[in-house]
C-alpha positions as CSV (number, residue, x, y, z in Angstrom):
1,X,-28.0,-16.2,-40.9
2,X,-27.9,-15.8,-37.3
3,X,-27.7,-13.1,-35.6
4,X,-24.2,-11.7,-34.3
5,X,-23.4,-12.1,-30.7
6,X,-23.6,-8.4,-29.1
7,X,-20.7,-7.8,-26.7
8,X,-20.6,-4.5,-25.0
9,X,-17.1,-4.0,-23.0
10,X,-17.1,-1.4,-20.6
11,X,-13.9,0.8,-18.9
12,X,-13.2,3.7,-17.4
13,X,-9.7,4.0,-16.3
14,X,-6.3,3.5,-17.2
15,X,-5.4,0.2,-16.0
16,X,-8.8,-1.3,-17.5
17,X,-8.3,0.1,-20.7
18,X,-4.8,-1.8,-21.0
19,X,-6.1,-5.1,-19.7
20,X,-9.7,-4.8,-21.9
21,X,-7.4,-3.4,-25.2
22,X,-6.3,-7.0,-26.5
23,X,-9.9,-8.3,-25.3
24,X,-11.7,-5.3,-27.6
25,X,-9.3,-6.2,-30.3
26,X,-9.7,-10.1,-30.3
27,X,-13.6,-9.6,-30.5
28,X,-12.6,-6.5,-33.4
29,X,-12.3,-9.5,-35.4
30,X,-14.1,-12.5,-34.7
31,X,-16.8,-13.7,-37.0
32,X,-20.4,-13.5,-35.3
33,X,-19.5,-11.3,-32.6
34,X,-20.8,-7.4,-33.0
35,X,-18.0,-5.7,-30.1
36,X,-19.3,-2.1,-29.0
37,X,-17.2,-0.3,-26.5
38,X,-18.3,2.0,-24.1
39,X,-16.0,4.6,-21.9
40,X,-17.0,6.1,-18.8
41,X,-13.3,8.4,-18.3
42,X,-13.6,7.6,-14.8
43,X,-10.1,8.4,-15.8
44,X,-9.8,11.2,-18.5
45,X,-6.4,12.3,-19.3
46,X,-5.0,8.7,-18.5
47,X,-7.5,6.9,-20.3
48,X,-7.0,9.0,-23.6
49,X,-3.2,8.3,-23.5
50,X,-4.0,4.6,-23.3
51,X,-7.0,4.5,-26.0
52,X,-4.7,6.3,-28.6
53,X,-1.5,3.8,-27.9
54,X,-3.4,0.6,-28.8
55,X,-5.6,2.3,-31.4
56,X,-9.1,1.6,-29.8
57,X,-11.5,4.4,-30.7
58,X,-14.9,3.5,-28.6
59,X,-18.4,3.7,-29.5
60,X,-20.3,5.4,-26.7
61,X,-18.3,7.9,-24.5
62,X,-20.0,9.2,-21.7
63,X,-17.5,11.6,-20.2
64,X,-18.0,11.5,-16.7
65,X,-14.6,13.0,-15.5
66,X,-15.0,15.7,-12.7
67,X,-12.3,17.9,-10.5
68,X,-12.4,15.9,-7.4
69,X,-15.7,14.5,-7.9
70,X,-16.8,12.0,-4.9
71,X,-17.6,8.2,-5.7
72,X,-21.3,8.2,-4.9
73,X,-21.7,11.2,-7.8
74,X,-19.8,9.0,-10.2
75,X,-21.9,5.8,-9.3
76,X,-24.6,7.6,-10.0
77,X,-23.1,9.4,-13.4
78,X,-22.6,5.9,-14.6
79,X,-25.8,4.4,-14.3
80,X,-27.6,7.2,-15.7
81,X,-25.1,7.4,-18.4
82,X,-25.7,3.4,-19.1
83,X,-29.2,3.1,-19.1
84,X,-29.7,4.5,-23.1
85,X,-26.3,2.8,-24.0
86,X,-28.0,-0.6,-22.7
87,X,-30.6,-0.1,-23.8
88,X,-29.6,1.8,-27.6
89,X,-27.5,-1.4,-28.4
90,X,-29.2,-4.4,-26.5
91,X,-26.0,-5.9,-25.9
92,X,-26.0,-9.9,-25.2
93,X,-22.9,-9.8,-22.5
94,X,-21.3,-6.6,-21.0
95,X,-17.7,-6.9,-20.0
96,X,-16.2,-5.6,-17.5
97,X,-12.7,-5.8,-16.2
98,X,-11.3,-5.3,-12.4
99,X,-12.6,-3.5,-9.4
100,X,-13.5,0.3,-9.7
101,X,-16.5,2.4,-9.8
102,X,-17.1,1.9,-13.3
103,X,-17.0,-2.2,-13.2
104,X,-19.3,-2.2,-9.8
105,X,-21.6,0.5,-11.5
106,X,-21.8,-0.7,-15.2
107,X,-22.2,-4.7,-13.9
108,X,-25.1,-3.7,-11.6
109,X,-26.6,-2.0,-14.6
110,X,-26.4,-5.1,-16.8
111,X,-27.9,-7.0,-13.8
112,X,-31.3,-4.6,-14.3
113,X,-31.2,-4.9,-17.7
114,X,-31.0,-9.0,-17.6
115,X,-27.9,-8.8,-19.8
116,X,-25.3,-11.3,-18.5
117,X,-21.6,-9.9,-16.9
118,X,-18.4,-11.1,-17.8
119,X,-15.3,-10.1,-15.5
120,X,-11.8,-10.5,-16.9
121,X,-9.4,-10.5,-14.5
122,X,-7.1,-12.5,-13.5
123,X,-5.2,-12.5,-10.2
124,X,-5.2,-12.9,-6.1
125,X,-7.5,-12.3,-3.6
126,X,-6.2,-10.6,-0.1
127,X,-10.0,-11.6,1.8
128,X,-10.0,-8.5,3.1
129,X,-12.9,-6.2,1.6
130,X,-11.0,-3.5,2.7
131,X,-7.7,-4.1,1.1
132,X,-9.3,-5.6,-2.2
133,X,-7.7,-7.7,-4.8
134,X,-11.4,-9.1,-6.1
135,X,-9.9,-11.0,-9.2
136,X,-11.0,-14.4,-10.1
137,X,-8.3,-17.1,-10.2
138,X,-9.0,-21.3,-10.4
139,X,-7.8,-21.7,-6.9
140,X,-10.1,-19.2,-5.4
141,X,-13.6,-20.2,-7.7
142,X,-12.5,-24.0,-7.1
143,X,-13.0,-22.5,-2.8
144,X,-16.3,-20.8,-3.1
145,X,-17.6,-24.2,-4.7
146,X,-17.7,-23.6,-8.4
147,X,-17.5,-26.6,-10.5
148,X,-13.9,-27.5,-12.0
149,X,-15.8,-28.2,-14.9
150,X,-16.9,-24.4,-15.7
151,X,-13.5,-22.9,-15.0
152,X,-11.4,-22.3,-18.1
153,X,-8.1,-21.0,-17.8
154,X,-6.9,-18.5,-20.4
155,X,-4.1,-16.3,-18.9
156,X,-4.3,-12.5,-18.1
157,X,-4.9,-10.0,-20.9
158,X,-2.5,-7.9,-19.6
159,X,0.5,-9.7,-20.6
160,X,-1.3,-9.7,-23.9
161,X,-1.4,-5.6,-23.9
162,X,2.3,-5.5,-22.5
163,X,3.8,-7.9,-25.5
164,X,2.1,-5.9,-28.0
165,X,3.7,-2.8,-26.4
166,X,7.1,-4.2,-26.6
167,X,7.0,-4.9,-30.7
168,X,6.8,-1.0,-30.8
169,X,9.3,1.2,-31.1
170,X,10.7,2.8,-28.1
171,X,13.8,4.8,-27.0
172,X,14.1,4.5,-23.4
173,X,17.2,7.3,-23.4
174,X,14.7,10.0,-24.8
175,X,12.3,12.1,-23.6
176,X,12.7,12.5,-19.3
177,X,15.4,9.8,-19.2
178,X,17.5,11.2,-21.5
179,X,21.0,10.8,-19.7
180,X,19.5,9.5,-17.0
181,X,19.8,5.5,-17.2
182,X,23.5,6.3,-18.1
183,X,23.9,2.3,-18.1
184,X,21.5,1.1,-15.3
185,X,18.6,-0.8,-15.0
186,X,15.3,0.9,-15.2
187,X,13.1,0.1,-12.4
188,X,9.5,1.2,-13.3
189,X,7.5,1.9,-10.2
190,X,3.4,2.0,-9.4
191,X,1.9,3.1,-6.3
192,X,-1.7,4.8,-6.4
193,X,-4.6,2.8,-5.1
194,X,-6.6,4.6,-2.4
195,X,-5.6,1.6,0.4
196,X,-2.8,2.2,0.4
197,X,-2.8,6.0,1.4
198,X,-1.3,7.1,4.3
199,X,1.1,4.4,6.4
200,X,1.3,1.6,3.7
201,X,2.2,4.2,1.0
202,X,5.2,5.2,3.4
203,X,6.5,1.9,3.9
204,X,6.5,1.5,0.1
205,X,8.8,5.1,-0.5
206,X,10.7,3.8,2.4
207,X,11.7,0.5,0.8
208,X,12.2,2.7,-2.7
209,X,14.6,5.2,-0.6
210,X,16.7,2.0,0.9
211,X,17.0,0.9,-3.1
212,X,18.1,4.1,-4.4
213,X,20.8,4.4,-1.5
214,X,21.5,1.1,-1.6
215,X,21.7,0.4,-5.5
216,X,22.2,3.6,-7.4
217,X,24.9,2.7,-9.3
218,X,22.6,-0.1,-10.8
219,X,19.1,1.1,-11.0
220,X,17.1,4.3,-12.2
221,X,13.8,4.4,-10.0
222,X,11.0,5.8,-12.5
223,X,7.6,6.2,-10.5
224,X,5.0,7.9,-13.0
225,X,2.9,9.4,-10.5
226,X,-1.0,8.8,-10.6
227,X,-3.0,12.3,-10.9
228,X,-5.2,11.1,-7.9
229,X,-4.5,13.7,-4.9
């Protein structure tokens, strides 16, 4: 018998978890394929919340999460938290999915270890390093010269994670919205990534403050507010 393929996927925050949960479950349960997962809690709190709604318990969790702890001390954290985890489990391919400290760090340390990286993402590009969008979509590979014969087009595992979430039962009129929809659309809100800080982030609440004037009778904003300062 041959041996399984070893897949180590590895995530840190909230939004990775969600996106990598269907991925981790699909490779659960496919013949020949021995799936580790690996946490970093880049995001601690956050991450929990998601790893407990789709089940997922992980295999290696190295804990990271500090009060206010600067990126260059996590980068490090994760490498040196990798290294026996990559090297413990020998993994064939390390996944990784999106854009944060956690992907950059734990794909650099499959890079020293010879182990090949998968990214999965799916998405646009803004071509600005400083406003990133770094996912990989057919149009942009098919521009930086990769064959159209290597490119396979599967979808984005988010939709995935957000169908699942919808076969379980839910009561939008309990908990903080009790009495508050009262009728009216619920328009879910997310604003957190560190670009857009400062003058971006007010042109977002300002367009949020003209649809609350403008459409209160029809809408209830909800904006679950990121525990980044």
């Amino acid at each position: 018998m041959a041996d399984p393929l070893r897949v180590l996927s590895v995530f840190g925050t909230r939004p990775e978890a969600i996106k990598m949960a269907p991925v981790v479950q699909q490779l659960g349960g496919t013949p020949g394929v021995l799936s580790r997962v690996c946490i970093t809690a880049q995001h601690r709190q956050m991450l929990d919340q998601v790893l407990e709604l789709f089940g997922l318990q992980p295999d290696y969790d190295l804990d990271l999460m500090k009060p206010d702890q600067p990126l260059n001390e996590l980068t490090a954290a994760v490498f040196t938290g990798l290294e026996p985890v990559l090297r413990g489990f020998g993994p064939d391919w390390v996944l990784v999915q999106g854009d944060t400290t956690t992907v950059m760090a734990a794909g650099l340390s499959a890079y020293y270890h010879r182990v090949r990286v998968g990214h999965v993402e799916a998405g646009l590009r803004t071509g600005d390093k400083w406003q990133p969008f770094p996912e990989w979509a057919r149009g942009n590979l098919l521009r930086e010269g990769v064959s159209e014969a290597s490119i396979r087009v599967t979808g984005n595992p988010v939709i995935d994670a957000l169908r699942q979430v919808l076969r379980q039962p839910c009561d939008l009129e309990a908990g903080p919205l009790h009495g508050r929809l009262d009728g009216r659309k619920l328009l879910l809100v997310t604003a957190h990534r560190r670009e857009n800080f400062g003058a971006p982030m007010e042109r977002i609440f300002g367009a949020l403050l003209r649809i609350a004037r403008e459409f209160e009778p029809l809408v209830q904003l909800v904006y679950p507010v990121h525990m980044n300062p």
